[in-house]
N, C-alpha and C positions, 0 to 999 in steps of 0.2 A: 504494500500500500504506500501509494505519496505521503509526505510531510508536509508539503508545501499547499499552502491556502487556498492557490488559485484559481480561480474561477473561469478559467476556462472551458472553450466549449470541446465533448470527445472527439479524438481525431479519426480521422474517416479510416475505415479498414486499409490496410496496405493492401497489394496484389501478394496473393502468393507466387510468381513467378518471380524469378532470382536472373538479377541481372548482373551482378556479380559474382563469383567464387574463388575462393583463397584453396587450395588444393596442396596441402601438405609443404605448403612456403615456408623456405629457412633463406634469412639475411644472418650474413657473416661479415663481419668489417677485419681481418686478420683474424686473429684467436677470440675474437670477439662475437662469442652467438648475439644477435637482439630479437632475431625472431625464430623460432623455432618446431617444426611442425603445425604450424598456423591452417586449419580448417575452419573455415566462415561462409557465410551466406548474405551476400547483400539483396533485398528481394524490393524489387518496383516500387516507387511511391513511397516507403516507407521513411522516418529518420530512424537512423542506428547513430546509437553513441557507442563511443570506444571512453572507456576510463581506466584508468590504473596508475600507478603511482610513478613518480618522476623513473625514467631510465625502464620502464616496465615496459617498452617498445609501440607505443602509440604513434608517433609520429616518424618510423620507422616503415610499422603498415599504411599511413596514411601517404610515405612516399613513396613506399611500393605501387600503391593505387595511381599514385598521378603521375610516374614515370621519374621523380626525382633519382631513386633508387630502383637495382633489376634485383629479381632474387635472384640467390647463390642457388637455391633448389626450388624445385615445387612448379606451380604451374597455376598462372592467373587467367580464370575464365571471365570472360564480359559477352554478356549479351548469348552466351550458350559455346561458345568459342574461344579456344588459347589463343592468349594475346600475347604480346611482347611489347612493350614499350619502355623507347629507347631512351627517351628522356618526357618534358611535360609537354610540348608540342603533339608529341604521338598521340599522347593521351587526350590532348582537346579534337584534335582530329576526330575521337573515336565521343566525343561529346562529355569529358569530362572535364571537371574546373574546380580551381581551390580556390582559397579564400583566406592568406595567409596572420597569423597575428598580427605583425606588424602594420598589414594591411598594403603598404609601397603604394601611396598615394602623394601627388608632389602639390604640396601646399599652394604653391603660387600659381598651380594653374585652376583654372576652373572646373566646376562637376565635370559639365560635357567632354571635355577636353583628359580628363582623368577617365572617363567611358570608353573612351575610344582612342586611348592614347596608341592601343597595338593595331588600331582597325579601323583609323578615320576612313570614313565616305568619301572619295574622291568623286572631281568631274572630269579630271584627265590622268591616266596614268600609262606611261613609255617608258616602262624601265625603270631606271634611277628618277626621272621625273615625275612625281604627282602630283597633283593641285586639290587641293583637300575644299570638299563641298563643305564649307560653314555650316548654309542654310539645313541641308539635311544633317550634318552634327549633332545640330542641337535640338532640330527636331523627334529627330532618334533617340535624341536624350530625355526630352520631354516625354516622349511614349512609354519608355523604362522607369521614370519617376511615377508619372500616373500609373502603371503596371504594378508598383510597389506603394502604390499611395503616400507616398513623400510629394507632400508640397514646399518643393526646392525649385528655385529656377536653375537652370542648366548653366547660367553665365554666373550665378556663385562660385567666388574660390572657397575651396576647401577647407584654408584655413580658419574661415570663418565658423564651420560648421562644430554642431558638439561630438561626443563620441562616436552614440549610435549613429546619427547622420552620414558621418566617417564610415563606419561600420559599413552600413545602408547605400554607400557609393561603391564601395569597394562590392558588394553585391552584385549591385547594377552594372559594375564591369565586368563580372564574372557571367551576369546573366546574356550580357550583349551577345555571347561567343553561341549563347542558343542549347546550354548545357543541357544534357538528358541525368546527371550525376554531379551534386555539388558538394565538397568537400569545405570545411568550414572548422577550425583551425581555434579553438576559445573565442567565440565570436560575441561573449558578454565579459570578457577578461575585463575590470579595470572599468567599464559603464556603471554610471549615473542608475538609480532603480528607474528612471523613465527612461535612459538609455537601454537597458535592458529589456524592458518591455517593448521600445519601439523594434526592436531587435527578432525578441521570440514570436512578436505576432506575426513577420514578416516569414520568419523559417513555418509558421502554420499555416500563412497563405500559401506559400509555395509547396505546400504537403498538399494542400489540395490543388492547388493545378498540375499536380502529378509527380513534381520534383522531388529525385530521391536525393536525401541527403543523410551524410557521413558527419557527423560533427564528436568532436575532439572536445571534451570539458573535464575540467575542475570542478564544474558547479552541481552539487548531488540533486539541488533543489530546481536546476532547469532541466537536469536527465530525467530525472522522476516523472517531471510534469511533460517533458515534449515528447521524449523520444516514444518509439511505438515497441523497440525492443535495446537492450542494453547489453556488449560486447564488456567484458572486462579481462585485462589482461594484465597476468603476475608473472614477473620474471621471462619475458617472451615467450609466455604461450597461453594459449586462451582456458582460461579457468572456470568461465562459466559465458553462456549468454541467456539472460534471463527479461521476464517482463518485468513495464516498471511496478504492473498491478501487484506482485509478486513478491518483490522486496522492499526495504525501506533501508532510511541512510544506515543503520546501522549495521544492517546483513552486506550494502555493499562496501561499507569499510573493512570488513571482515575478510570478503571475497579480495578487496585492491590490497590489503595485508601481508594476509596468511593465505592468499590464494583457495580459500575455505567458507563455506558460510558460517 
């Protein structure tokens, strides 16, 4: 059972079709195991959190997923089929996107401009020459704000924005690429309690326009409440995956631990 108060509304059944699969993956950095016989399921629509404690291999699996990292062993399915991807390019190819902490948004430009900094709208492009269409810019950018219900105009710099907003752009450049798979990285690390809330209602809109997503937290109180199933991982390798209906913070600090309920 959740601890958390929240009043939110229940999330829509995921598919049970699996559009991911981790197939017996070991990452090894020299003598260094981090991931270890890794068997998972990531299924349509669904959010899956990953938790477990610093160095427990999170963000290890999560760069195995977007191509930062190849496993040493094992064999990554997407979409019913072994994939290979050779770094994070590969993997947007195949419609996947992160959503990094940091976030790598440049202050001094504007929202639109941070939308499409890898993908501005041209009206002429020869090669090394392009001539970037403004007008559709920023009206591209206005579509993804209204998509996300942010009323931000597109020619705001960044800097001016608060966290979630920040959050909330780095989304929208994630969303631009047309993601089927969004990877999302402490996405309430360090927000405002309205920044956090602008945050988690946006990951529930996106559960229902079908968007599966991966999210990476700290936060017992937003896995509880969001996700639809929870991955926990002790000492590289997956210790349970469990509902949130199921457990509460206490059985999962047990499980991020002692690898144990």
């Amino acid at each position: 059972m959740s601890t958390t108060d929240s009043t939110s509304t229940a999330a829509p059944e995921a598919s049970t079709e699996t559009l991911v699969h981790f197939e017996n993956i070991k990452k090894q950095f020299g003598r260094l195991v981090a991931l270890q016989d890794i068997e998972l399921s990531i299924k349509e629509g669904e959010i899956l959190a990953l938790v477990g404690d610093n160095g427990a291999g999170k963000s290890t699996l999560m760069n195995v997923l977007c191509g930062v990292h190849q496993p040493t062993t094992g064999t990554l399915h997407y979409e019913g089929e072994p994939v290979s991807f050779s770094n994070p390019s590969d993997a947007r190819e195949r419609g996947i996107e992160t959503v990094y902490q940091d976030l790598a948004l440049m202050n001094d430009l504007d929202i639109a401009s941070n939308i499409f900094i890898d993908q501005f709208p041209t009206r002429f492009d020869a090669g090394p020459l392009r001539l970037i269409d403004w007008n559709e810019t920023y009206a591209e950018a206005e579509e993804i704000l209204d998509y996300l219900n942010l009323d931000l105009d597109p020619h705001s710099e960044v800097s001016f924005l608060s966290g979630g907003e920040r959050q909330l752009v780095a989304v929208a450049r994630a969303l631009s690429f047309d993601p089927q798979l969004l990877i999302l990285d402490e996405p309430t690390s360090a927000l405002s309690v309205a920044g956090t809330e602008l945050v988690q209602d946006t990951m529930r809109q996106l559960r229902e326009e079908g968007h599966t997503q991966v999210v990476v937290s700290h936060n017992f109180e937003e896995v509880l409440d969001l996700a639809d199933r929870i991955a926990v991982l002790y000492q590289g390798e997956i210790a349970d995956v469990v509902s949130p209906e199921a457990v509460d913070k206490r059985t999962l600090t047990n499980l991020i631990t002692t690898g144990h309920r």
